[in-house]
N, C-alpha and C positions, 0 to 999 in steps of 0.2 A: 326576734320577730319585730316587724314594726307595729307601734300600736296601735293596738284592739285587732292584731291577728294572731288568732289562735287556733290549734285540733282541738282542745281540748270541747269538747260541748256542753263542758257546767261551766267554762269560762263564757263561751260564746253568749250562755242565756244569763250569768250575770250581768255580763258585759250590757248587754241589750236591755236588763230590766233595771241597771243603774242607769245607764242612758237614758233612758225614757223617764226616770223618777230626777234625773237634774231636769231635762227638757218640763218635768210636769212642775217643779220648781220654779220654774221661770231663768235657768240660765239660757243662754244661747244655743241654738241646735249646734253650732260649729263646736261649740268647747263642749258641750257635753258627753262627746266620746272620749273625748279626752282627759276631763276632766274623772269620769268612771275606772280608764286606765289605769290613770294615778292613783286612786281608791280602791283597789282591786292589790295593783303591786305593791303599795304601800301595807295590805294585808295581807299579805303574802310575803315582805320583810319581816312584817312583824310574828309569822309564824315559823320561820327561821329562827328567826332569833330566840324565840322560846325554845323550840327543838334543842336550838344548841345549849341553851343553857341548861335544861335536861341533862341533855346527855353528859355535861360537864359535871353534874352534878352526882349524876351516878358513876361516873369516874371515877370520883371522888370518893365518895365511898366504896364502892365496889371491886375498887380495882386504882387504891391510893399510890401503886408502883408505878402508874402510866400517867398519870394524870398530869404532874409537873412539864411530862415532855407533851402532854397535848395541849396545854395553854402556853408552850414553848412551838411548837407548831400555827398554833392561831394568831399568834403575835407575829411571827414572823409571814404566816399570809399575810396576815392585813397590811405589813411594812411594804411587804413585793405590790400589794394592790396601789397604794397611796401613791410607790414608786411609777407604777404603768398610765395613774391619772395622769403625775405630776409630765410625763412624758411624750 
């Protein structure tokens, strides 16, 4: 989606009450949708990546036969992704 569009309707009212909280900051009306975007997906990587590391964790424990091929997996995403940037 382009940004700051969204279904989701707890994004929409974030979206809107971070906006309005740069705007009452004193940044610019133009960047501060923008700038809410970024502060929105940026926590939204950041809750990814705990997930994953979770789940990695109880892999690890849980289930220490599978684990080696799923950080053999992950690394190998990341390589194909870097590859698709580089591209």
């Amino acid at each position: 989606m382009l940004s700051g569009q969204t279904d989701d309707p707890v994004r929409q009212q974030a979206l809107r009450l971070l906006t309005a909280t740069f705007i009452t900051q004193g940044h610019p009306i133009e960047y501060a949708p923008h700038m809410a975007t970024a502060a929105i997906f940026q926590t939204d990587l950041e809750l990814r990546n705990i997930q994953l590391a979770r789940l990695l964790a109880w892999l690890k424990q849980e289930h220490p036969e599978v684990y080696p091929e799923a950080l053999m997996l992950m690394e190998k995403t990341r390589e194909e992704f870097e590859q698709r940037v580089k591209d």
